[in-house]
C-alpha positions in Angstrom: 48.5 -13.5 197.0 52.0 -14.7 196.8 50.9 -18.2 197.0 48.7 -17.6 194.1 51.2 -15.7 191.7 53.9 -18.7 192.5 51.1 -21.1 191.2 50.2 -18.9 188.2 54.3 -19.1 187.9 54.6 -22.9 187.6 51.3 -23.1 185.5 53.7 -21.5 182.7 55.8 -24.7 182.6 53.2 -27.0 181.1 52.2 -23.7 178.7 55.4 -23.3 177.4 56.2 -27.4 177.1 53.1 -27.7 175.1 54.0 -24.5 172.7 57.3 -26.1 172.3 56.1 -29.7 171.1 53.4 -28.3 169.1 56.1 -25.5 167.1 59.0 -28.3 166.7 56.7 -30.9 165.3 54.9 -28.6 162.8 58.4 -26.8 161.5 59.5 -30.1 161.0 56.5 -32.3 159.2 55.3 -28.9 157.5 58.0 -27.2 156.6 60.2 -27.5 153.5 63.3 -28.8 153.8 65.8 -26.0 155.0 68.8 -27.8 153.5 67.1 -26.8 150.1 67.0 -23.1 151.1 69.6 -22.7 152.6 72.1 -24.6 149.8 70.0 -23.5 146.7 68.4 -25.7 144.9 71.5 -27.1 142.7 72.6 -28.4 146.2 73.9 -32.1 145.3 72.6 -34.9 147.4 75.8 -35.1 149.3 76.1 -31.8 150.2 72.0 -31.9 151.7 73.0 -35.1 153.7 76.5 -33.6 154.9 74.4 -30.3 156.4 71.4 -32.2 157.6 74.2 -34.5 159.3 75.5 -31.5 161.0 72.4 -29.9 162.2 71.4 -33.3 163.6 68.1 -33.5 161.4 69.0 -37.1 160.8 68.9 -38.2 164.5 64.7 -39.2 165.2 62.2 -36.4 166.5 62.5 -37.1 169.8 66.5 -37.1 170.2 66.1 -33.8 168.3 63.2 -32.4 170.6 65.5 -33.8 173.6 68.7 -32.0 172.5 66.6 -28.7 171.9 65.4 -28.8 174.9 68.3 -29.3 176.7 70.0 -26.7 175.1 67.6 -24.5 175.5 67.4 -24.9 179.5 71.2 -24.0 178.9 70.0 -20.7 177.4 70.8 -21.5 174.0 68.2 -21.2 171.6 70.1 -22.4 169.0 71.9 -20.5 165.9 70.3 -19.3 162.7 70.1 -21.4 159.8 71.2 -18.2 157.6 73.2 -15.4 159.6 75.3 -18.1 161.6 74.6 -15.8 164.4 73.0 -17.0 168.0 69.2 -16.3 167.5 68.9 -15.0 171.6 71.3 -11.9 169.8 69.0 -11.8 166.7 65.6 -11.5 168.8 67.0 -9.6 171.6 68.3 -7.0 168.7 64.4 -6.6 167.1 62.1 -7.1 170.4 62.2 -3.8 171.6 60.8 -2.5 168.3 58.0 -4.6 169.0 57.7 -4.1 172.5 58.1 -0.1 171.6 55.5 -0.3 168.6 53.0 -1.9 170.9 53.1 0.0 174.0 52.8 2.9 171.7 49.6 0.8 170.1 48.1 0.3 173.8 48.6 3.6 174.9 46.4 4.9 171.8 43.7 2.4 172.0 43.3 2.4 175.9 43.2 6.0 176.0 40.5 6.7 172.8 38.9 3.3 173.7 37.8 4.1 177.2 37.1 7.8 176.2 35.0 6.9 173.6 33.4 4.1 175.4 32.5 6.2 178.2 31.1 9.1 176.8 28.7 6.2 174.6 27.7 4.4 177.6 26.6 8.2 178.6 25.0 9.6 175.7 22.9 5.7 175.2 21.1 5.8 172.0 22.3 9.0 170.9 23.9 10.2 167.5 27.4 9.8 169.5 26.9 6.7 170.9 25.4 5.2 167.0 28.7 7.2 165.6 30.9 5.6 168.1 29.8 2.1 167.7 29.7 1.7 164.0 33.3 3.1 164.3 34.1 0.3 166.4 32.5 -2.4 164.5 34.4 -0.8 161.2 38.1 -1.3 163.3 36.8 -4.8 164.2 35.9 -5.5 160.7 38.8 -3.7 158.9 42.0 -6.3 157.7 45.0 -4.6 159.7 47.4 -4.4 155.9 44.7 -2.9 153.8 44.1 -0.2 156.4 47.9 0.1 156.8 48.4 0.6 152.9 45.5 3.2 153.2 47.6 5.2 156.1 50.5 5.5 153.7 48.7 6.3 150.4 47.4 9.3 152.7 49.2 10.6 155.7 52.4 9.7 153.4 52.1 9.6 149.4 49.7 12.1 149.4 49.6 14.5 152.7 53.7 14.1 153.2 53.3 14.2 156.9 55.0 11.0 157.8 57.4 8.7 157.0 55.9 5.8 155.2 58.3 3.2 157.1 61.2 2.4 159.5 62.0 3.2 162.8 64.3 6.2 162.1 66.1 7.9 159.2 69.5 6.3 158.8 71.5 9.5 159.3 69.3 9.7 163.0 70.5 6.6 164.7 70.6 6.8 168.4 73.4 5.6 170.2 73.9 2.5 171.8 71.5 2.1 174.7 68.3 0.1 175.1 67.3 -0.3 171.7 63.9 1.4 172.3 64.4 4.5 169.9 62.2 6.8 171.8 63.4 6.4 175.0 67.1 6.6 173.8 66.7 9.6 172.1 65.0 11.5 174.8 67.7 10.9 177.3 70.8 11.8 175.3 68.5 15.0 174.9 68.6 14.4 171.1 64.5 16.1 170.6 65.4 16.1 167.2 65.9 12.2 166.6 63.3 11.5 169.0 60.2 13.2 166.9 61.6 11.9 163.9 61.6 8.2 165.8 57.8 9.3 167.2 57.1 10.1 163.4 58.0 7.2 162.3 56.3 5.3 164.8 52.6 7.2 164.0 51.2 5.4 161.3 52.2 1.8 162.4 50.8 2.2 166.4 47.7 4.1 165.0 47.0 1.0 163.0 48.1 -1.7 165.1 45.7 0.2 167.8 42.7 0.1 165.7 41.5 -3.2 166.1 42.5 -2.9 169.9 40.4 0.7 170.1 37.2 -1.2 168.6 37.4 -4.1 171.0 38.2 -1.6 174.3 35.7 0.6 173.2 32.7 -1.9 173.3 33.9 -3.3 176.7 33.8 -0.1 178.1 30.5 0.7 176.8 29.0 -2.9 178.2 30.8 -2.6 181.6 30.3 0.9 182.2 26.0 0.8 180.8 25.9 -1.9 183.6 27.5 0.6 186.1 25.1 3.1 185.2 22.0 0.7 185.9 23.3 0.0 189.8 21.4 1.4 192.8 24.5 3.6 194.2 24.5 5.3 191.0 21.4 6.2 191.6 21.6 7.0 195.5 24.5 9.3 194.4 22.8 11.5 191.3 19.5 11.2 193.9 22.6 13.3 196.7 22.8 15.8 194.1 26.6 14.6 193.2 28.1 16.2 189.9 27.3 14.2 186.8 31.3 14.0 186.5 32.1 12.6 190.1 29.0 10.4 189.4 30.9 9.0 186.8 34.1 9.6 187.3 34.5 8.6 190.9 31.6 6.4 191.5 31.1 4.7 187.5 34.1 4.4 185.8 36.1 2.9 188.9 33.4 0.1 189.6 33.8 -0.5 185.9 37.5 -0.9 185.3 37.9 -4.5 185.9 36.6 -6.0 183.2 38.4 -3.0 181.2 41.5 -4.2 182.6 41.1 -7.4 181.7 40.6 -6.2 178.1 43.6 -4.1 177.9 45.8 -6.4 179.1 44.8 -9.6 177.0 44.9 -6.7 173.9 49.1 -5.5 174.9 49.8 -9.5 174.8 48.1 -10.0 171.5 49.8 -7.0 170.2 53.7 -8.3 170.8 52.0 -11.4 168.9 49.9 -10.0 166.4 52.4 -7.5 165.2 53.6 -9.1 162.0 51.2 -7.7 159.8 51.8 -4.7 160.8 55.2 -4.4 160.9 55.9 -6.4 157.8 53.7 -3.3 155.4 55.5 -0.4 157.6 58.9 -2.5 157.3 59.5 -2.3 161.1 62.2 -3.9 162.5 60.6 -5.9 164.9 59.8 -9.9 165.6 57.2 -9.7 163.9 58.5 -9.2 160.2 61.4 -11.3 161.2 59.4 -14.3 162.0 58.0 -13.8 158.7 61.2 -13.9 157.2 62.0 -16.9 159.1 59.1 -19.2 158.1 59.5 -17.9 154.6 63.3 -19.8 155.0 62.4 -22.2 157.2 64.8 -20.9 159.6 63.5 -23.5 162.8 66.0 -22.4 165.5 64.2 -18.2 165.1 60.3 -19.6 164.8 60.7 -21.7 167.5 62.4 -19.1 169.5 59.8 -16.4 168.7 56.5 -19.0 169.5 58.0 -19.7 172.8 58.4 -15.9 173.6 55.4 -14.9 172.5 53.9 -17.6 174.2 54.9 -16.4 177.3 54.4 -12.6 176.8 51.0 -13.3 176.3 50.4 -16.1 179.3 52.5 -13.4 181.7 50.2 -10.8 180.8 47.1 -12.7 181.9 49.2 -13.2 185.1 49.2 -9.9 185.7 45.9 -9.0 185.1 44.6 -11.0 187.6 47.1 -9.6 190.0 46.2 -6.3 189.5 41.9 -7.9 190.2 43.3 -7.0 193.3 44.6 -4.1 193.7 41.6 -2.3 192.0 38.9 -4.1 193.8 39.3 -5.4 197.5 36.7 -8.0 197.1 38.6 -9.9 195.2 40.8 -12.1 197.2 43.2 -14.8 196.0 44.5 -17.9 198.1 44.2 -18.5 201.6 42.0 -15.6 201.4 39.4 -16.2 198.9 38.7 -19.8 199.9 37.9 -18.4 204.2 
């Protein structure tokens, strides 16, 4: 097992080198020029070549891509093209939004997910099981900002219930801790701040989760209508077992894997796939900063963001095969697997 996870490990290097040539050479062959943007468009020549001098946009690609690089083995991702401020401080300051917002989504689409899949996979072919499927197939179909924008028309222009964006109300801010509002809030004790954060926080998880819920929902379904079909299944309803040990203790378990699998590839594409959502709800994370950031052609943030992203997401696969198992022994890795 060890020997495995260390190979997964190194696997990440070519991942990440890759990400990293692919994001420099498209900011800079497909981006505008971020010497116009940044000095206006009344910028005289010698005042573009002076600050593309500086920035070292004049040297070739690969002296560029070389410096990058070894600045960033140095831990410096470089320094925003617009704030003048080190973009490891900018990130680090907005990626526990994200991290916050999609935990939240993951929690609410794992949990309804494998609920609803489960009790369809039961009820085969019945009016739940048609109700919970064209659900599903509406979330997959349903473009993540127009059901956003219907959230707020409801639950907040016309209900009042929520807020219809930010993290927090201004006169609410937590103090300094780990940046993730709920967590902050419920440990200085401050219940007040913390259902105003989990407020805040509804109407952006529910629809980030959406999508997720559809896709967790039909996996469940699949895996657990192929449980259902096994011969043990049968031995045990045949021994008279409760229909809820039958498939609780005896279903559900045999099923998780391919569950697992699901909900973890779903939490990595949610710290990635986050900009929509944050960007309509105005959330503070990554995600509507990166948007910001192309819009400016801010390099050092985008490239910065990609790599982090990239890595959330290939770490997440990591651990979803380590955790193959520890939910089903017969699944062995290394040394193991191959006697």
């Amino acid at each position: 097992m060890l020997l495995y996870f260390l190979k997964r490990l190194l696997m990440l290097i070519p991942v990440l080198f890759c990400v990293s040539v692919l994001v420099f050479l498209i900011m800079r062959v497909f981006s505008p020029d971020p010497a116009l943007i940044v000095l206006g468009q009344h910028a005289t020549t010698e005042a573009i070549n002076a600050w593309r001098e500086s920035m070292g946009f004049n040297e070739p690609l690969l002296t560029q891509y070389y410096n990058y690089m070894v600045a960033m083995f140095n831990g410096d991702f470089g320094t925003s093209f617009f704030t003048n401020t080190p973009v490891t401080t900018e990130i680090m300051a907005r990626l526990p939004a994200t991290i916050e917002l999609a935990v939240l989504a993951i929690i609410i689409a794992s949990i309804v997910g494998v609920i609803f899949g489960v009790i369809s996979a039961v009820k085969k072919n019945s009016l739940i099981d048609n109700f919970t499927m064209t659900t599903a197939l509406i979330g997959v179909s349903m473009p993540v900002f127009w059901l956003g924008m219907l959230l707020i028309i409801l639950f907040s222009g016309i209900l009042h219930w929520v807020p219809s964006g930010g993290r927090i109300d201004t006169l609410m801010r937590p103090y300094d801790g780990t940046g993730f509002y709920l967590y902050d809030t419920l440990i200085i004790g401050d219940f007040e701040a913390f259902f105003n954060a989990l407020q805040h926080a509804a109407l952006p998880a529910i629809t980030l989760a959406c999508y997720s819920m559809a896709i967790i929902t039909r996996m469940t379904r699949s895996s657990m209508l192929d449980v259902l079909h096994q011969d043990y299944i049968r031995t045990a309803k045949a021994k008279g077992l409760p229909p809820v040990k039958v498939i609780g203790r005896h279903a559900f378990r045999n099923a998780l894997l391919p569950i697992i699998t699901v909900i973890g590839l779903q939490f990595g594409g949610l710290l990635s796939g986050a900009v929509l959502t944050e960007t309509v709800f105005s959330w503070p994370g990554i995600g509507a900063y990166s948007v910001e950031s192309i819009m400016r052609s801010d390099f050092p943030v985008i490239q910065a963001v990609v790599l982090i992203v990239a890595f959330i997401f290939v770490f997440m696969n990591l651990v979803v095969d380590l955790l193959y198992a520890a939910l089903d022994p017969r699944v062995k890795y290394g040394a193991e697997g191959q006697n």
